[in-house]
LORO-91234 format. One record per residue: residue in three letters; x, y, z of N, C-alpha, C in turn. Coordinates in nm, 2 decimals. Example, Ala and Ser with C-alpha at 12.3 -4.5 7.8 and 13.67 -1.06 7.14 Angstrom:
! residues 2
aa, nx, ny, nz, cax, cay, caz, cx, cy, cz
ala, 1.32, -0.57, 0.78, 1.23, -0.45, 0.78, 1.32, -0.33, 0.78
ser, 1.28, -0.22, 0.71, 1.37, -0.11, 0.71, 1.29, 0.00, 0.79
This chain:
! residues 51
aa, nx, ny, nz, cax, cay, caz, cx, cy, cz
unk, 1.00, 1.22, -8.23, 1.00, 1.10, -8.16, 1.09, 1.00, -8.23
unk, 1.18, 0.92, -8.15, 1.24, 0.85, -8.24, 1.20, 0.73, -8.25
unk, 1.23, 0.69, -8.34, 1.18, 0.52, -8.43, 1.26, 0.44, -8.37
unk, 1.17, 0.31, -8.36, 1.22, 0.22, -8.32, 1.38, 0.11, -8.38
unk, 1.43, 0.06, -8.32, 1.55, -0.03, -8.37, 1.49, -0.14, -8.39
unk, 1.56, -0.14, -8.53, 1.51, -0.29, -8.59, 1.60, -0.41, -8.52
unk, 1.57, -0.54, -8.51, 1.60, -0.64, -8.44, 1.73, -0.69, -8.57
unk, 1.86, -0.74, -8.47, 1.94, -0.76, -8.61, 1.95, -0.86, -8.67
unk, 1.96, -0.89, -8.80, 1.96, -1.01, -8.87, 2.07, -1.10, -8.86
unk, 2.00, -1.18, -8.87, 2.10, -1.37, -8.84, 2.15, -1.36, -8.97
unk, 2.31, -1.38, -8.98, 2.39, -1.43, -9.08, 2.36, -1.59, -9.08
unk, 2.39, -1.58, -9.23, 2.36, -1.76, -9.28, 2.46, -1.74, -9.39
unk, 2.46, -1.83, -9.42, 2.55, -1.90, -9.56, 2.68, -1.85, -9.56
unk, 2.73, -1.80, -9.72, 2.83, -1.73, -9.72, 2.88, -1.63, -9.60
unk, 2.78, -1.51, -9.58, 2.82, -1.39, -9.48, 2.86, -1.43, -9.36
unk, 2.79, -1.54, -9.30, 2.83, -1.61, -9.17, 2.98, -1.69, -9.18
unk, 2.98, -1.72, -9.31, 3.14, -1.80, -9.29, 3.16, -1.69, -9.32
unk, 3.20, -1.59, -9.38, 3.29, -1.49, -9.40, 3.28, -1.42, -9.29
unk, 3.24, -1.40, -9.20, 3.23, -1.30, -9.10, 3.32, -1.40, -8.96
unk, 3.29, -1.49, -8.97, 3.36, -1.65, -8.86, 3.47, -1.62, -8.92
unk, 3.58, -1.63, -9.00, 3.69, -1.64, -9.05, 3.73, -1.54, -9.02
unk, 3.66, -1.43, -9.01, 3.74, -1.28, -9.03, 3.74, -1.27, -8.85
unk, 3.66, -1.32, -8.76, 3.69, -1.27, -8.60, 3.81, -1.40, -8.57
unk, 3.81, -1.51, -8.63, 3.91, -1.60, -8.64, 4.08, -1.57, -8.68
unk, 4.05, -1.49, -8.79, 4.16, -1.43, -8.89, 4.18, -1.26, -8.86
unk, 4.21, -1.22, -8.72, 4.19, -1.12, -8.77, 4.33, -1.00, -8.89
unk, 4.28, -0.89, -8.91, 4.39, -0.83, -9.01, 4.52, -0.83, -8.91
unk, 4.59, -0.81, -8.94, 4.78, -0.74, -8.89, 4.77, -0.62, -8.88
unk, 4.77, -0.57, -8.74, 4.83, -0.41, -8.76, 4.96, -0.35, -8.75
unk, 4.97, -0.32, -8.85, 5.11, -0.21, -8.85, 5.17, -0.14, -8.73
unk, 5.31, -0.14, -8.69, 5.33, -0.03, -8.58, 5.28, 0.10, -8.62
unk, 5.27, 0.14, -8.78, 5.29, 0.26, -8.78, 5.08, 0.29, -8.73
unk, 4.98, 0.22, -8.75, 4.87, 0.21, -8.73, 4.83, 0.23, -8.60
unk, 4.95, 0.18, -8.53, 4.92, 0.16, -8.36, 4.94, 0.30, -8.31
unk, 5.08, 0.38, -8.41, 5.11, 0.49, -8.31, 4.99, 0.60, -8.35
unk, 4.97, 0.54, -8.49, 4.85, 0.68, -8.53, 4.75, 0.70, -8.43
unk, 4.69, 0.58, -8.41, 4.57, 0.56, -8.31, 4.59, 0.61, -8.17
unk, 4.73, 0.57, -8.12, 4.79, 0.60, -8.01, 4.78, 0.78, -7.98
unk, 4.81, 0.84, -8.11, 4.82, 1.00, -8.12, 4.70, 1.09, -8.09
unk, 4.61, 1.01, -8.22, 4.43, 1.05, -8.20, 4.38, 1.01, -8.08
unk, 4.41, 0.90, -8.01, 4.34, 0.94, -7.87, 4.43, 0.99, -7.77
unk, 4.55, 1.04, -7.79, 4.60, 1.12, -7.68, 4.55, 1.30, -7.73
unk, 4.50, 1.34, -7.83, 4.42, 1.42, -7.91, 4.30, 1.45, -7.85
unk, 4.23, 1.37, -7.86, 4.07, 1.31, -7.77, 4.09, 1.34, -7.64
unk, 4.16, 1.27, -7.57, 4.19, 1.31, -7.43, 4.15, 1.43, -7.40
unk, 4.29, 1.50, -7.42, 4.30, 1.63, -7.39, 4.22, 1.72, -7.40
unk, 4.11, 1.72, -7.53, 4.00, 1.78, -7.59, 3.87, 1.79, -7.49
unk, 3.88, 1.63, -7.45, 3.77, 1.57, -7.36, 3.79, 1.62, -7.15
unk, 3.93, 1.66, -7.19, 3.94, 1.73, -6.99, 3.92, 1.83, -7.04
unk, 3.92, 1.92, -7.14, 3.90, 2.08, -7.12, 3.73, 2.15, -7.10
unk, 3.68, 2.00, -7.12, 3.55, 1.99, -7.15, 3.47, 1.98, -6.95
């Protein structure tokens, strides 16, 4: 039987500002990051019609 999901916790203090700055700020991706990702799901794809 599976267990229940816990209810998720409210950020406060620090973790809340660091977490606000970071969907504010987000990182830089690289072209070369974009084609990787671009590769693994043309990967996936194909994997997922054979199916």
């Amino acid at each position: 039987m599976a267990k229940p999901i816990k209810e998720t916790p409210i950020l406060t203090g620090s973790d809340a500002e660091h977490f606000a700055y970071s969907v504010e700020h987000p990182r830089a991706v690289t072209k070369e990051e974009v084609e990787r990702a671009l590769a693994v799901y043309e990967k996936l794809s194909k994997c997922s019609e054979l199916v």
